[in-house]
C-alpha positions, 0 to 999 in steps of 0.5 A, spaced: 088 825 109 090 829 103 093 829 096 100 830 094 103 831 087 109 834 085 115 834 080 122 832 080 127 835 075 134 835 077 136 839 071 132 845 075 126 848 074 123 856 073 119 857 079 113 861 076 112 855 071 114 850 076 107 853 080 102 854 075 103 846 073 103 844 080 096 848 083 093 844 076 097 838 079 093 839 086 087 841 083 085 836 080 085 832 086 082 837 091 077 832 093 082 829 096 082 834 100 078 840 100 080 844 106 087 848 104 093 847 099 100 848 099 106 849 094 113 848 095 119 850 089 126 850 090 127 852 082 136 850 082 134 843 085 129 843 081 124 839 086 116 842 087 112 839 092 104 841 092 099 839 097 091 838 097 089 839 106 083 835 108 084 837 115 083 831 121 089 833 126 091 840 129 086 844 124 089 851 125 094 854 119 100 850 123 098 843 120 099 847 113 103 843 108 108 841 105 111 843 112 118 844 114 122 841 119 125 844 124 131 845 122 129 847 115 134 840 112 126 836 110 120 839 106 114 834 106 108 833 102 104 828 107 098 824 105 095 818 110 096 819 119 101 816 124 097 813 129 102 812 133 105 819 133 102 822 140 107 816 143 112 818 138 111 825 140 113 824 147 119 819 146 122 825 141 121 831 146 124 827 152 130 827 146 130 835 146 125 836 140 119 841 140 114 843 136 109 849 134 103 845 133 099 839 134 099 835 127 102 828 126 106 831 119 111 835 125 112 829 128 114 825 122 119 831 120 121 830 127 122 823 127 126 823 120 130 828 124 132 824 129 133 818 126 133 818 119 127 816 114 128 809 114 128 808 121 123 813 123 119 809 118 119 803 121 116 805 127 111 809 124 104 805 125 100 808 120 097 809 113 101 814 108 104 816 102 109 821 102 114 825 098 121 828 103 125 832 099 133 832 104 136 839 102 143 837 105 143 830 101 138 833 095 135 826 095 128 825 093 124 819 098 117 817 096 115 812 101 109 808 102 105 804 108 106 797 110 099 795 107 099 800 101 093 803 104 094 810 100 096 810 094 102 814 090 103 814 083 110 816 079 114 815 073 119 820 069 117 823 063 124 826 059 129 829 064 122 829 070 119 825 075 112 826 076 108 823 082 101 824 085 096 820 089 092 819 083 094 819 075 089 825 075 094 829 077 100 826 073 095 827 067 095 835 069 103 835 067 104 838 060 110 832 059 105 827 061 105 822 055 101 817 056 101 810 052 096 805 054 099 798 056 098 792 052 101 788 057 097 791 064 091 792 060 091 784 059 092 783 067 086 788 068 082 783 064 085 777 069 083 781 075 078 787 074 085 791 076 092 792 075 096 789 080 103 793 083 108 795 080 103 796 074 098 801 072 094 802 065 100 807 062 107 804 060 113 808 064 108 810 070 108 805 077 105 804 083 110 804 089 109 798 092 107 797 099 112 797 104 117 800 100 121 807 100 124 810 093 130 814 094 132 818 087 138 823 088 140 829 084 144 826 079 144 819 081 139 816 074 132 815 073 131 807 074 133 806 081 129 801 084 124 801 091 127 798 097 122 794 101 122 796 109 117 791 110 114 786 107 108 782 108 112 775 105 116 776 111 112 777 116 108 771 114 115 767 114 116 770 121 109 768 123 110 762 120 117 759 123 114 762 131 107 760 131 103 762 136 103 756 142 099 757 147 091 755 147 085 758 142 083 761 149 090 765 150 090 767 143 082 770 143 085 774 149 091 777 146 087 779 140 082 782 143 087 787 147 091 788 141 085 790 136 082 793 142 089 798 141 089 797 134 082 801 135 083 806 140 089 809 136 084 810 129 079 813 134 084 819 134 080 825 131 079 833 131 074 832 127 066 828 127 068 820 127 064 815 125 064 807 122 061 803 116 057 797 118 055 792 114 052 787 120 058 782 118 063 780 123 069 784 122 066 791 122 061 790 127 068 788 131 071 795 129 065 797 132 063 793 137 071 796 140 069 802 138 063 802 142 066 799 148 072 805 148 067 810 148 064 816 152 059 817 148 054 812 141 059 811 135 056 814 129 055 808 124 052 808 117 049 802 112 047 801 104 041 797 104 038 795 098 031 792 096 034 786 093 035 780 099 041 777 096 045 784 097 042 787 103 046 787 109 042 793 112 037 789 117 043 786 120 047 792 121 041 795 125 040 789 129 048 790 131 047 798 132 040 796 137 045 791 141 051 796 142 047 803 142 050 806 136 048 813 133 045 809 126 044 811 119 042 807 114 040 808 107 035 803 103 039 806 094 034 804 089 037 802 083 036 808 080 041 811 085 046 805 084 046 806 077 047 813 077 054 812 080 056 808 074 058 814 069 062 817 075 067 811 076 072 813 070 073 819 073 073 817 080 077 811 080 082 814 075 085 807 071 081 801 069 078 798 074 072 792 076 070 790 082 062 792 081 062 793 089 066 799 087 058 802 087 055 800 094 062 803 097 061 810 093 054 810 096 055 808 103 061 813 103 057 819 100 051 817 106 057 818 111 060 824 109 055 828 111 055 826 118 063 824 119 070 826 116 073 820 118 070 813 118 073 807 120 071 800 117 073 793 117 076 790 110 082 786 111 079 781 117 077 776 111 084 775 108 088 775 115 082 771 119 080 766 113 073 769 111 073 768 104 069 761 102 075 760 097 080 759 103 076 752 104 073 750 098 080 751 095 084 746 099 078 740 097 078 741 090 087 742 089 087 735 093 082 732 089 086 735 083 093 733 085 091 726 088 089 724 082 094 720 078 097 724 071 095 719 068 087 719 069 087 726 069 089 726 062 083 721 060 079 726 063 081 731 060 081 729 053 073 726 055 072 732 057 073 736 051 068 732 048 063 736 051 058 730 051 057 724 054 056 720 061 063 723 063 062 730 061 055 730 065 057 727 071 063 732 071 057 738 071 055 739 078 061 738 081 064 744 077 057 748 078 059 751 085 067 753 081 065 756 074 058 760 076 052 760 071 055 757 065 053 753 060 054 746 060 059 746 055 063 752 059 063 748 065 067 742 062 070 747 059 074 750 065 074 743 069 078 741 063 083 747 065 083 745 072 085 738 071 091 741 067 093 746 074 100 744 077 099 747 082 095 751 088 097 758 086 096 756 079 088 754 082 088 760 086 090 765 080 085 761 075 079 762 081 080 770 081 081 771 074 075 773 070 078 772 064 082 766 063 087 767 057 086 775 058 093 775 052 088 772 047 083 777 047 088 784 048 091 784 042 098 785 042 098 784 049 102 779 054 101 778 062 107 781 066 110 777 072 106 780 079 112 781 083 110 780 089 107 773 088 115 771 086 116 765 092 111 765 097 113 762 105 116 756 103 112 753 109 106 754 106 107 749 101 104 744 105 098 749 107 093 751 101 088 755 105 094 760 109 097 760 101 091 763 098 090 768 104 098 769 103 096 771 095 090 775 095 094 778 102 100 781 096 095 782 091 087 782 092 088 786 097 092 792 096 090 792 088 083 791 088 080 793 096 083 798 099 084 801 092 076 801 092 076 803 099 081 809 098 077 812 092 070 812 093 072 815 100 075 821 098 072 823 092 068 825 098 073 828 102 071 822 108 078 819 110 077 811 111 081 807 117 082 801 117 084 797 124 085 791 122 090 793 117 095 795 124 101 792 122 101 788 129 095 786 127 097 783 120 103 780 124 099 776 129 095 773 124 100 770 121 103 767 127 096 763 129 095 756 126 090 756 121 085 752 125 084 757 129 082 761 123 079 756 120 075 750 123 070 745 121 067 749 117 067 756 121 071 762 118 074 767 122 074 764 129 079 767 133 074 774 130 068 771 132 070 769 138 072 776 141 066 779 138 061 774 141 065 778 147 060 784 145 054 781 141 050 775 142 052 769 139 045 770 134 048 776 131 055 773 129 054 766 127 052 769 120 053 766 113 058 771 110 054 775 105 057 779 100 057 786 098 055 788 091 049 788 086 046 785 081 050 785 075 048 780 072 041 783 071 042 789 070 047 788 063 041 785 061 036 790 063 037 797 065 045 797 063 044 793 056 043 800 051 050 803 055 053 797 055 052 796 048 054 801 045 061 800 050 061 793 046 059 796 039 064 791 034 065 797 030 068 801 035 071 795 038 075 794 033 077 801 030 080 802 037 084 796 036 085 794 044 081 787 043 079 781 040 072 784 037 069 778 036 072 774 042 068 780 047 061 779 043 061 772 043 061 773 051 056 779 050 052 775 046 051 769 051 050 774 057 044 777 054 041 770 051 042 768 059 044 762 057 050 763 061 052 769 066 059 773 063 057 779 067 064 780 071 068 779 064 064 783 061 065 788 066 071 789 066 071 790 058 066 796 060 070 800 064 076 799 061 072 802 056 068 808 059 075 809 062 078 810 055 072 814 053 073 819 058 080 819 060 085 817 055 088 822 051 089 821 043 095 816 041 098 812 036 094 808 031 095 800 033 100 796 031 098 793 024 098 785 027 094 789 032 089 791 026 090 785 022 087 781 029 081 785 030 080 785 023 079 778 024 
């Protein structure tokens, strides 16, 4: 695991500046990998490579990079694993190939070598994000995993390409010019982050997932990437050649596929360990784990003293029962509060998911045990976790069955805000809307009846603004690629079409960037089974009810899991991971995030409708109504802007002449 950067000037470079600029590039991301560094300059084509090492495999000097190929034709800078590599190995040596080390990055090279980069890749079974440089064919490849567990950054800037693992390090290049994006600022406030291709700078994109980009010495700068995987086409497939034979069946040969899946991430030449929270997907992880290995696993809990967020206590009921090396942490909140002016820093670009603070303290408690962790994200969207995947399909056939007709009238009673129909609609609309007022529940019940379709209700469900372009001045939400036609089976099955959606969006953009970030701003790499590419796909050929029954989530998951627990420790309600935000704005935050949301600031800067953000703020301190996610949005974009952005151009004079109000 590390973190590359580098630079690509067709035009040529000098090589002295070329070095200078890139150790500054490298440098601001040496938590990503604290243990070596590298550069690599060819001045006349005008490439400069650099590489922070966090070193797993092979930990002698014969895995420093950026590394060459054999033959001297590709230099890479390489940041992730290829889990597979030691099969690979040996399929290459059969062909001839021979190697000086012991590191998957040589096998990679290898690979590319024999087959070409596309191919190679394809048969990577990894987590990565790399930059190869092809001397004879002077073609720049970007190229990021299936799942976009590892992040890479790029955007041209005059005559030069600059890329990274984190904006940090484009920020670094003295060409870097950074104007916030209006438009992707809007769909921040939607989400709590910014959806790919997208990031909070106009003309910087994330590569998306699945994709390589493939830029060559005068061939432009607007290539577009080209997909070698993607997640709707492995839904399609899955759909069109569902799994047939019985639950029992399907039980078995995932349990040998996770089982795989596993043992492969357990590949390490340095200390390993494992996040458990108690829930069902990492006490699977660690439960096959466990069963794989000679010695106990070494495992790691966040508790908090609050109920509602503590996991701690079935995460050590799992660790007693599968005799795991167990270490747990209880975080006061002064603990937890004191991770909050650290995450502009840590997460680079604006970004909301309040989880965000428990996952940086569980990872800082595992990193002084362990260098590699393993974790269970990706089971709830793959295997129907969410509460969302049930509730979701009642309410759209509730919506959609009902007559336009009627659900016309019931909107126009509703924006009456009072009366029998309006306090009838109240309970049914709590469970949806949250802690809001009554008059914000018919409301938003009264944006319901208006959806037309069930992407339309999954989107409004994860939004936390709701009409995020009203309040970004000058702003308008772009177009989610990746959202464009879902598996046209899906259609007629809401609960897959929302695991399908949070799989193209919420999980890359918002999980595993959280995952990825607080994770290696301790140096700790994180490994996730379930993100296996085998395993994604196999999800997606079993039917739904096989996932989701009779109000049971997960099942096939569970199912292999009560293989190594007792039934008692897996039929648990699902418990989220996060802490009491809503408490906190009103209490110990309230003087920081009040002088975030000062309307005088709000409306100098010129992002936001001020008054619109300090109704909210208003509202959320009265305790009327809880906007604690909305308002957390706000406030790290703010902390973000405060600590990171670099002076620019005035606001436009309608943007002023909104704020002004």
């Amino acid at each position: 695991m590390c973190g590359i950067a580098g630079m690509f000037d067709p035009s040529g470079l000098c090589d002295a500046e070329a070095r200078a600029v890139l150790a500054a590039m490298t440098g601001v991301v040496r938590h990503r990998g604290p243990d070596d560094s590298g550069a690599w300059v060819d001045p006349a084509a005008g490439v400069a490579l650099g590489h922070r090492r966090l070193a797993i495999l092979d930990l002698s000097p014969l895995g420093h990079q950026p590394m060459h190929s054999m033959g001297g034709r590709y230099v890479v800078t390489f940041n992730g694993e290829i889990y597979n590599f030691q099969a690979l190995r040996q399929e290459l040596g059969a062909r001839g190939h021979t190697f000086r080390g012991r590191s998957d990055t040589e096998v990679l090279l290898a690979a590319i070598c024999e087959w070409g980069v596309r191919p190679a890749v394809e048969r990577f079974n990894g987590m990565f994000a790399f930059a190869l440089w092809d001397r004879a064919d002077r073609t720049l490849h970007l190229v990021r995993d299936r799942a976009g567990e590892k992040p890479l950054y790029y955007g041209w800037f005059g005559g030069t390409l600059l890329f990274g693992s984190e904006l940090k390090a484009l920020r670094a290049h003295p060409a870097f010019h950074p104007e916030i994006d209006r438009d992707a600022l809007a769909l921040f406030l939607r989400h709590g982050y910014i959806t790919a291709p997208h990031t909070i700078y106009r003309g910087v994109c994330k590569l998306p997932p699945g994709t390589l980009l493939n830029l060559k010495a005068g061939g432009g700068h607007q290539l577009a990437p080209v997909q070698y995987w993607s997640a709707r086409e492995a839904a399609a497939r899955g759909l069109n050649a569902p799994f047939a034979e019985s639950f029992e069946r399907a039980v078995e040969e995932f349990d040998a596929l996770l089982r795989d899946a596993v043992k492969l991430r357990m590949e390490a030449d340095v200390p390993l360990g494992a996040f458990l929270s108690g829930g069902i997907d990492s006490s699977t992880v660690v439960a096959l784990m466990q069963a794989q290995s000679p010695r106990p696993v070494k495992t790691f809990a966040i508790g908090f003293q609050e109920p509602r967020y503590n996991e701690a206590p079935h995460a050590a009921a799992v660790a007693r029962h599968l005799g795991t090396e167990h270490t747990e942490l209880y975080a006061t909140p002064a603990e937890a509060l004191a991770v909050i002016p650290q995450l502009p820093a840590l997460y680079d670009e604006p970004f909301a998911d309040c989880s965000q603070i428990p996952t940086h303290l569980v990872a800082a408690l595992t990193r002084k045990h362990v260098t590699v962790s393993l974790s269970g994200d990706a089971g709830d969207e793959l295997f129907g976790g969410y509460r969302r995947y049930a509730r979701g399909p009642a309410l759209w056939r509730a919506v959609s069955r009902t007559p336009p007709a009627v659900r016309r009238a019931l909107r126009r009673a509703l924006s009456l805000r009072h009366g029998p129909l309006a306090a009838a609609v109240n309970p049914l609309v709590r469970r949806w809307t949250g802690k809001r007022s009554f008059t914000e529940r018919c409301r938003q019940a009264e944006e319901i009846l208006a959806l037309r379709s069930a992407t339309e209700l999954h989107r409004y469900e994860m939004s936390f603004w709701k009409h995020p372009a009203e309040v970004v001045l000058g702003g308008s939400e772009p177009a989610i690629p990746a959202l464009r036609e879902p598996p046209a089976r899906l259609d007629a099955d809401v609960g897959h079409l929302w695991m399908y959606l949070d799989l193209v969006t919420y999980l890359p953009d918002d999980i595993l960037v959280k995952v990825d970030r607080a994770s290696m701003a301790v140096s700790l790499e994180s490994r996730i089974p379930l993100l296996d590419h085998r395993v994604i796909e196999f999800a997606w050929r079993l039917p739904l009810s096989y996932k989701l029954r009779g109000g049971e989530s997960k099942r096939v998951l569970r199912q292999v899991l009560r293989r190594y627990l007792p039934d008692e420790l897996v039929a648990r309600r699902k418990q989220g991971f996060g802490i009491p935000l809503a408490a906190w704005l009103r209490g110990p935050l309230r003087s920081w995030a009040e002088a975030l949301l000062d309307e005088r600031r709000l409306r100098t800067e010129g992002f936001f409708d001020a008054g619109a953000i300090r109704r909210k703020w208003t509202e959320h301190v009265a305790g009327g109504t809880s906007w604690d996610y909305d308002l957390w949005a706000v406030l790290m974009f703010e902390a973000w802007l405060a600590e990171t952005a670099r002076p620019q151009a005035a606001p436009t004079r309608r943007a002023r002449a909104t704020a002004a109000g």
